[in-house]
Each structure stands twice: as C-alpha cells, then as structure tokens.
C-alpha positions, -999 to +999 in steps of 0.1 A: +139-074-356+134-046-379+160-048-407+182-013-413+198-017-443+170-004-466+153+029-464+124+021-479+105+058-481+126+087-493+111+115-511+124+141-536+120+178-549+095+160-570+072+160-541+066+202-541+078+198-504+108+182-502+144+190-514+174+172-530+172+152-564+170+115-569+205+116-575+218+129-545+192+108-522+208+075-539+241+092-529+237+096-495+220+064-488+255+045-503+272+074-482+256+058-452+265+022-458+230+013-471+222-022-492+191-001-509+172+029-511+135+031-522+116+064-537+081+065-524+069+098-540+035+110-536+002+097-554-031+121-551-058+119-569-090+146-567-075+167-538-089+201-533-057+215-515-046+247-515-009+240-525+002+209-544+022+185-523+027+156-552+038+147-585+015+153-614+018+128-642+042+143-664+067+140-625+057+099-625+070+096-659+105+119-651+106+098-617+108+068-636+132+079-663+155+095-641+155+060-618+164+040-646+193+058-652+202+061-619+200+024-614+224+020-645+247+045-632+246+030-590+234-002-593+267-023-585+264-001-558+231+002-542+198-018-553+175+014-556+137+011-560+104+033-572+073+029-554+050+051-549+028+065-515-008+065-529-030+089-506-063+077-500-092+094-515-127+070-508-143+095-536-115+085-560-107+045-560-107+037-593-089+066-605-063+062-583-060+023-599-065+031-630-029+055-623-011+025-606-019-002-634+002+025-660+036+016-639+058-013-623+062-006-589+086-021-563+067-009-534+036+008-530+028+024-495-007+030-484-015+065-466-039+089-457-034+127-460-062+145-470-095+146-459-125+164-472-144+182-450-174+211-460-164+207-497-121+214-492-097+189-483-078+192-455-040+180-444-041+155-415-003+156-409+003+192-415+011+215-387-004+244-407-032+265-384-055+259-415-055+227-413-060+222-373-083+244-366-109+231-395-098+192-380-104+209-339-137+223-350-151+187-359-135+172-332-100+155-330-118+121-319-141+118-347-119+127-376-092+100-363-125+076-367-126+087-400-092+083-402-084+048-392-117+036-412-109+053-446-072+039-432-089+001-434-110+011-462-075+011-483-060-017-475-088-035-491-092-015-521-061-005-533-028-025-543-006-015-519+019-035-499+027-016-470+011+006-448+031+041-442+030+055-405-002+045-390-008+067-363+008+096-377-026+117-382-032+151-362+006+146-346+009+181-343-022+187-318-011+188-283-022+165-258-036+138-285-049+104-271-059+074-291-094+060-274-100+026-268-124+028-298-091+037-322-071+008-300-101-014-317-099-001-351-062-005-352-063-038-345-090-043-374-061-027-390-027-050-382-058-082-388-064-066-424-023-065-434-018-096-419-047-113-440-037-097-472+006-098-468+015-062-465+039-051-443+041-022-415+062+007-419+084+017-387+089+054-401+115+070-379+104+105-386+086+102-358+115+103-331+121+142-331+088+148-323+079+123-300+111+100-289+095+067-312+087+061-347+051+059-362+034+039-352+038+035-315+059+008-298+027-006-282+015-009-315+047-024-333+042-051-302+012-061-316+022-062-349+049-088-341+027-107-319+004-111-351+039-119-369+036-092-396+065-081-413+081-046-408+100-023-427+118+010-421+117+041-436+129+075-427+106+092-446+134+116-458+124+148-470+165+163-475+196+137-487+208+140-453+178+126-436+183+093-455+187+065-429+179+090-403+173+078-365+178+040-381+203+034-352+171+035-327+156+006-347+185-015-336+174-015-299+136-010-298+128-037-273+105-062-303 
C-alpha cells in the first residue's frame, strides 16, 4: 500500500511558479489531517531558461530559516520536512553536489526538467508552445531516450533518495506512447532504485490530466513486484493542493 499520511512534495512561492508561503502549506496539510508535510523546492544548476523556475541560493538559505521556525512554531502538530528536487543537468554533476553537501536534507527527490538542445535548455514538463515545438522538431521518441537515460544517469550520480514522477516528461503532447525501448529503460530504472534504496514517487498531480498518478499504474506494478518502496506526493503548487487526489491512492489496485 502506498501510505497517505505524508505529502512528501509541496512547493512554495519560493519556486517563481508556485503560490502560497511555507507557512500556509504547513497549515493546510494539518487542516487536512496530515502526520507530515515535506518542502521539495527546486534545485537547478546551469540552466539556460528563459524564466527562472527555482530558488537561487540566497531562497535555499530563507527556505531553511523560515522551516526552522516553522517547525518550532507546528511541530507538536505536524512533523514538517526540507528536501530539495535537484533537476538533472549531465553538464553540471558536481556543481549540483557541491550545492547539496552545504545543507541537511530530509529528502532529496531526483528529476529531470530541462534539457539542452542547440545551445538553450528546454522544459520537458511545460505545456508552453516554446518548449514543444523545439522537443516535436527532434522527435518525441528520441528526446524521451534522452530522457529516461539522463533519468538513470542520476540516480547513480547524485544523492538523492527518491525519484519524483518518472514518466511525467512531454505530458502535454497529445497522443504520447512509451515504446517498448522506454518499457526497457524504465525497468533499468526501478533495477537502479531498487539496488541503491531510493524510493518511487506516486505523484498525484497526475490524475487531472490523465485519471492516474505519475508514473503509470503498469509501472507502480512493477515497482511492487521488485518490492521498492513508494511514497506520495501531490506535488502542490497552491496550499489547497496539499494532499490533493490522496484519496485515489487508497484504492489503486497494488
């Protein structure tokens, strides 16, 4: 069974695209009857984006003050947490080490959201035209290769201890099919967090768009057939979205 009573990815105005302080996320997650609550605001390192869609340095160390006094002020309450969701950059490893070794983290979540193609750095889970149509003009089915292989590539190099929404990449291009070749380096991928400990996110942001979470169900089947371990998150964006679609988690058929 998937255990719902952490959220363990919530993210903040920090974030550049989100809204809400930490404040009021912690609020609603003990509105909602939750035992915890865990920030997993966004790491990038190198990214030649046109907008900025993480926290700069100076954010980490605000995120970290503001959590300690939240969890002095909540914490007979609600057992909150600060991790971190490192974005993968191959071009950028040691930087993006280097960054992780300067904090204590209670979770850090693996993902991959921009990749570089002709020089610029594109958004793989952005529904933004500029972003699509650069990712359609190389092909949908190569740059999900590219995907799940940096994807494997980071789960051996960096520190992490979860892996946030696998299949999540180009969700917004219609008609998308995994190939039996992705099938095969997904696999590679569940064999890679099962060897080193990390969990699989179940990341419920998934179900307005598509009626399951990231990753698929076929895939959450295989994860508990290799007898990895899973952990929610709603990979809330508003306060309200804490905890959202959690109730589906209780009768996914695992």
């Amino acid at each position: 069974m998937i255990k719902t009573a952490v959220d363990h990815h919530v993210h903040t105005f920090l974030c550049h695209h989100a809204v809400g302080t930490m404040e009021e996320y912690v609020q609603a997650a003990i509105e909602c009857g939750l035992e915890g609550l865990v920030f997993l605001e966004h790491l990038e390192i190198g990214i030649n984006y046109f907008e900025t869609t993480w926290l700069t340095e100076d954010d980490f160390a605000s995120y970290h003050q503001e959590g300690r006094r939240l969890r002095g002020k909540y914490g007979d309450q609600i057992n909150i947490g600060l991790g971190v969701e490192v974005g993968y950059n191959p071009e950028r490893v040691d930087e993006l080490k280097e960054f992780l070794a300067k904090y204590r983290w209670d979770r850090v979540g693996i993902s991959y959201h921009f990749m570089e193609v002709a020089g610029h750095h594109y958004n793989l889970l952005s529904r933004k035209r500029e972003n699509m149509d650069v990712f359609r003009g190389v092909g949908v089915s190569k740059i999900l290769d590219r995907y799940f292989a940096g994807l494997l590539d980071a789960i051996c190099e960096l520190p992490g201890n979860v892996l946030c929404h696998l299949d999540a990449a180009l969700r917004h291009h219609p008609g998308l099919c995994l190939s039996p070749h992705h099938l095969e380096q997904i696999e590679a991928i569940l064999a890679a967090l099962l060897e080193r400990n990390m969990a699989l996110e179940v990341n419920t942001s998934g179900f307005p768009l598509r009626n399951e979470p990231y990753p698929a169900l076929a895939i959450i089947h295989q994860a508990v057939a290799l007898g990895l371990r899973l952990e929610a998150g709603s990979d809330a964006h508003r306060p309200e979205d804490v905890g959202r679609y959690f109730s589906n988690l209780s009768i996914l058929p695992v």
